[in-house]
C-alpha positions as CSV (number, residue, x, y, z in Angstrom):
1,X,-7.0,16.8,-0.5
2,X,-6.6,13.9,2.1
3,X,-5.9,10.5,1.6
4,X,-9.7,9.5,2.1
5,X,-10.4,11.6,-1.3
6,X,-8.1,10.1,-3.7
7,X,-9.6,7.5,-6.3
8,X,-6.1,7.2,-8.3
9,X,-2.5,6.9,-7.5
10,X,-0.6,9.9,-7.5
11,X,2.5,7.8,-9.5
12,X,1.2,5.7,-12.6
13,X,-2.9,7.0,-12.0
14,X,-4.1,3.5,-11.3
15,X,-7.1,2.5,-9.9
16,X,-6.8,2.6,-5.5
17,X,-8.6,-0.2,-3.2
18,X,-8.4,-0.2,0.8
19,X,-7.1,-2.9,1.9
20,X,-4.9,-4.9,4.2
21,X,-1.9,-6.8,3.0
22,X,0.4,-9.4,4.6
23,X,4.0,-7.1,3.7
24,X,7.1,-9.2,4.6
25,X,10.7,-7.7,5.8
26,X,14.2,-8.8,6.5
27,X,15.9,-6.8,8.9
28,X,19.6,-8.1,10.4
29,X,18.9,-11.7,8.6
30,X,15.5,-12.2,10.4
31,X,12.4,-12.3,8.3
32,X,9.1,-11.3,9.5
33,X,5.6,-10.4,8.2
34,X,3.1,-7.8,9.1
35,X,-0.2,-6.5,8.3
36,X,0.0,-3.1,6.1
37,X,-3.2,-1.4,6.1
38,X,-3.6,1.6,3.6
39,X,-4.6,2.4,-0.3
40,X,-3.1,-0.1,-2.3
41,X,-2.7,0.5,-6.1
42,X,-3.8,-2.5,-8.6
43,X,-1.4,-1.3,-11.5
44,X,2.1,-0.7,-9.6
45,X,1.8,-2.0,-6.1
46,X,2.4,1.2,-4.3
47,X,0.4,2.0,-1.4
48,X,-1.3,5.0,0.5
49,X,-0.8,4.4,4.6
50,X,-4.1,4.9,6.0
């Protein structure tokens, strides 16, 4: 099964949307944001990368 195929999340069995979210990181004290594109899950927040 690929990632196209899944309709839950493989950790709590939530519902999965595609979508892109704004994902923000801190790496040696400089903060930055980035676009995350991938199966996100609406009950924990985990994501799938497309």
């Amino acid at each position: 099964m690929n990632q196209q195929e899944l309709r839950s999340c493989p950790v709590c069995d939530g519902n999965l949307t595609q979508e892109v979210k704004l994902v923000g990181v801190e790496y040696k004290g400089v903060k930055f944001k980035y676009s995350q594109p991938g199966q996100w899950c609406t009950e924990c927040g985990r994501f799938l990368k497309s």
